[in-house]
Short mmCIF file of the C-alpha atoms (twelve columns), coordinates in Angstrom:
data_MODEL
# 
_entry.id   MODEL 
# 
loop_
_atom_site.group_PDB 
_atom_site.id 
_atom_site.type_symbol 
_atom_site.label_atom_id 
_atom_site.label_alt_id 
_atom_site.label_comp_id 
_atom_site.label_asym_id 
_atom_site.label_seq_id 
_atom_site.Cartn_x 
_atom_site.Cartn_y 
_atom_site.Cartn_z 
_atom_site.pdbx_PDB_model_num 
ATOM 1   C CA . UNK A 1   19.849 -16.834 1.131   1 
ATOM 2   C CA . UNK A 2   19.337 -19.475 -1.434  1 
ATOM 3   C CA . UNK A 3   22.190 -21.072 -3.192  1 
ATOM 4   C CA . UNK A 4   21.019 -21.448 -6.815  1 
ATOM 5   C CA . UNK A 5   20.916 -18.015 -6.610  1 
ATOM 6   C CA . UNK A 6   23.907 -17.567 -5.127  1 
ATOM 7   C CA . UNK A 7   25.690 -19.447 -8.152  1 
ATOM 8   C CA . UNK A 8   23.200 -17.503 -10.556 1 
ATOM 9   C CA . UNK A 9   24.741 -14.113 -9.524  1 
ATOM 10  C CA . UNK A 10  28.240 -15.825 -10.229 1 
ATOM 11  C CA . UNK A 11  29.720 -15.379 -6.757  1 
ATOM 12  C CA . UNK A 12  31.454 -18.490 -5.208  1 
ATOM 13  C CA . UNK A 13  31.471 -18.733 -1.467  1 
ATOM 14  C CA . UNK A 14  35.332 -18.141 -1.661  1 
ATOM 15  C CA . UNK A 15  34.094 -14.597 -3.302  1 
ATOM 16  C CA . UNK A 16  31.733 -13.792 -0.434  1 
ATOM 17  C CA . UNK A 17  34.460 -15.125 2.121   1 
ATOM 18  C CA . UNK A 18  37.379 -12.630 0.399   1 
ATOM 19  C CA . UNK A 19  34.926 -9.651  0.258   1 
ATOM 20  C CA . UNK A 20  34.030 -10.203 4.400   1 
ATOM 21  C CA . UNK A 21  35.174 -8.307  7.121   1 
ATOM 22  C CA . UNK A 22  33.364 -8.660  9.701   1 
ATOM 23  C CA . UNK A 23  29.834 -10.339 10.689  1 
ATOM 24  C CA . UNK A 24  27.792 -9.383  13.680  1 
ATOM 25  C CA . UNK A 25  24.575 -10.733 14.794  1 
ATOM 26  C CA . UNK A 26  22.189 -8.604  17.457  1 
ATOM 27  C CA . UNK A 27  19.336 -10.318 18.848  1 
ATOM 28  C CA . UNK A 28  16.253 -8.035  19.310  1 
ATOM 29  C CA . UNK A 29  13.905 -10.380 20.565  1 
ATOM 30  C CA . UNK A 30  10.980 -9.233  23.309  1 
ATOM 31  C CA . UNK A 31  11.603 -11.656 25.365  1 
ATOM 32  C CA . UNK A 32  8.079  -13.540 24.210  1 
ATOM 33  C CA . UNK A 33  7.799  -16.761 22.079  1 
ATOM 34  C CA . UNK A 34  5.644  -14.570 19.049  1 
ATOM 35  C CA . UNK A 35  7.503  -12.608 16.702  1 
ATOM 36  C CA . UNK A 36  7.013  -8.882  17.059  1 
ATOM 37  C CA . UNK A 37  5.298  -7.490  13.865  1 
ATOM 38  C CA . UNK A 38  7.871  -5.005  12.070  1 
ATOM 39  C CA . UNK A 39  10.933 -6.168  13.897  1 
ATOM 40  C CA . UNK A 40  13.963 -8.286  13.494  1 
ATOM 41  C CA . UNK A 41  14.155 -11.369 15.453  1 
ATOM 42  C CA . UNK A 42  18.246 -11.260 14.626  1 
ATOM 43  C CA . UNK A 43  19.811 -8.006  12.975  1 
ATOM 44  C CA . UNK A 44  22.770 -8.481  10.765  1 
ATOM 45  C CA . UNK A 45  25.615 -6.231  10.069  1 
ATOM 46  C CA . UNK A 46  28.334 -7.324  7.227   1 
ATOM 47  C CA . UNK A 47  31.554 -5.225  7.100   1 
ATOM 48  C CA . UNK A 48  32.637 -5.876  3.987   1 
ATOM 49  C CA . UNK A 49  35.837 -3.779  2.117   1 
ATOM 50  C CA . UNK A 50  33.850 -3.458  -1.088  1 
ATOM 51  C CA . UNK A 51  30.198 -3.225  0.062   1 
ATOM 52  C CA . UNK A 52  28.867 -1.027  -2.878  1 
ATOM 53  C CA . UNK A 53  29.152 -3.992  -5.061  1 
ATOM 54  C CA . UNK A 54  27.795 -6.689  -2.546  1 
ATOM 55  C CA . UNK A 55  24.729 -4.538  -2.249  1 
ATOM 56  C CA . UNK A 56  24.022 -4.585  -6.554  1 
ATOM 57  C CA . UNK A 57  24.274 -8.412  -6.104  1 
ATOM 58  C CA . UNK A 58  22.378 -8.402  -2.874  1 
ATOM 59  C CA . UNK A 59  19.348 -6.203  -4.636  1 
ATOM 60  C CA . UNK A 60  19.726 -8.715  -7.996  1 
ATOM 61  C CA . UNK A 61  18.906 -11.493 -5.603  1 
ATOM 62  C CA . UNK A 62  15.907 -10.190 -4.217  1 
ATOM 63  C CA . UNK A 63  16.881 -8.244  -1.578  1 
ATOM 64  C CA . UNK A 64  15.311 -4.527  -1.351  1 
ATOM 65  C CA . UNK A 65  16.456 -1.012  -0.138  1 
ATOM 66  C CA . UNK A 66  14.853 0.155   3.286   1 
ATOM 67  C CA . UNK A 67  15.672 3.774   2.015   1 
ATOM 68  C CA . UNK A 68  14.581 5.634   -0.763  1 
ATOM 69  C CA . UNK A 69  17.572 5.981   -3.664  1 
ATOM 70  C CA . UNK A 70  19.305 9.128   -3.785  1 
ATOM 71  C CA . UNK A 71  20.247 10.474  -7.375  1 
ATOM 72  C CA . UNK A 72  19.662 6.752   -8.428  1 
ATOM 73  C CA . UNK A 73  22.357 5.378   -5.659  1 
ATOM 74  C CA . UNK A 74  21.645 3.654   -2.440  1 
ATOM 75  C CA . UNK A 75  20.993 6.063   0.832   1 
ATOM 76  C CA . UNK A 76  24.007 5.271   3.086   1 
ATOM 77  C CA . UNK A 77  23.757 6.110   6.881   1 
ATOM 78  C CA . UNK A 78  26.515 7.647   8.161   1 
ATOM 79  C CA . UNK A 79  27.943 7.531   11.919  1 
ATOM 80  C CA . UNK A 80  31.017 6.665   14.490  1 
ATOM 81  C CA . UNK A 81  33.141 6.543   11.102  1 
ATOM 82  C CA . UNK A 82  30.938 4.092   9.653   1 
ATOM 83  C CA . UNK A 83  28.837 4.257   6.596   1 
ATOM 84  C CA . UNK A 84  25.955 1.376   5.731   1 
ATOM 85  C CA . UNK A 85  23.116 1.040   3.773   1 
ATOM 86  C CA . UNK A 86  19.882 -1.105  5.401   1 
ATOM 87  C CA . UNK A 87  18.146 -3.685  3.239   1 
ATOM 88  C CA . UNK A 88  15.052 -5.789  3.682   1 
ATOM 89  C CA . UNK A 89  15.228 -9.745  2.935   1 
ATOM 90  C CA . UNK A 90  12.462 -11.029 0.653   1 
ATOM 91  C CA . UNK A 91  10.803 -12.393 4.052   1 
ATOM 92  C CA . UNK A 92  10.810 -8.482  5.196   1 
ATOM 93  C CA . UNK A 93  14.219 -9.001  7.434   1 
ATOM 94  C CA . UNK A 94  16.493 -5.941  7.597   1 
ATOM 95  C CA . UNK A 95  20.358 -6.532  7.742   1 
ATOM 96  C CA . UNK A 96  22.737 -3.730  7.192   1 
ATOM 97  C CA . UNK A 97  25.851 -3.790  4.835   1 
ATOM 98  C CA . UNK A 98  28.482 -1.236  5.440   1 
ATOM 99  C CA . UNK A 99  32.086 -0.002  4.843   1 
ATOM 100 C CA . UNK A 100 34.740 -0.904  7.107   1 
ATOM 101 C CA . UNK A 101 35.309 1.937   9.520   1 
ATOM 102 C CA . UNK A 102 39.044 3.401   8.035   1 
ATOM 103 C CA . UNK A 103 41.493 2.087   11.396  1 
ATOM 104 C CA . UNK A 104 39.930 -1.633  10.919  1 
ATOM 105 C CA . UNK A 105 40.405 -1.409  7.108   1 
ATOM 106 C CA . UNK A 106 44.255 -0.549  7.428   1 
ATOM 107 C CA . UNK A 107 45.050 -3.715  10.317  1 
ATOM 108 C CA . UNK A 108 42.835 -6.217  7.375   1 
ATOM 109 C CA . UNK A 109 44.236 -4.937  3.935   1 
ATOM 110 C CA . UNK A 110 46.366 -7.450  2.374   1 
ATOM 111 C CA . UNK A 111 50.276 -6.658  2.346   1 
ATOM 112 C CA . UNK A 112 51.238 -5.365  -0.751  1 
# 
């Protein structure tokens, strides 16, 4: 993602690091040298404890919802105690942005 409009949105890369969980990368390459058409080379899942507002500054920067809106909010996939919503890059990459599943969120939270 671009860093000028990174700054723009007013996050600082000490905001993105506080709001991150967890990152995971899947490759789903064919095997062949050419891209597939319509698929990822690299799929990215972010974990993040508050994802609904990572995904308004996600869609300000450019970033577009693979699902149609539901009553004006983003559709969020449910399943295995997980809930994420897929986007699309401006290059036509989807990465998904989700909650962190409920037994993961209690071993991160901060003391209080």
């Amino acid at each position: 993602m671009d860093i000028s409009k990174r700054r723009a949105s007013g996050a600082s890369d000490s905001d993105m690091a506080s709001n991150a969980i967890k990152v995971s990368a899947r490759s789903c390459s064919s095997g062949l040298n050419v891209p597939t058409p319509g698929k990822n080379r690299v799929h990215v899942d972010l974990a993040l404890r508050l994802p609904q507002e990572e995904i308004e500054r996600l869609l300000r920067l450019g970033a577009s919802l693979v699902d149609e809106r539901v009553d004006g909010e983003p559709h969020w996939r449910e399943g295995n105690g997980i809930k994420w919503v897929v986007l699309r890059d401006p290059e036509g990459n989807e990465f998904c942005v989700g909650s962190i599943p409920n037994a993961l969120q209690e071993q991160v939270s901060p003391a209080s």
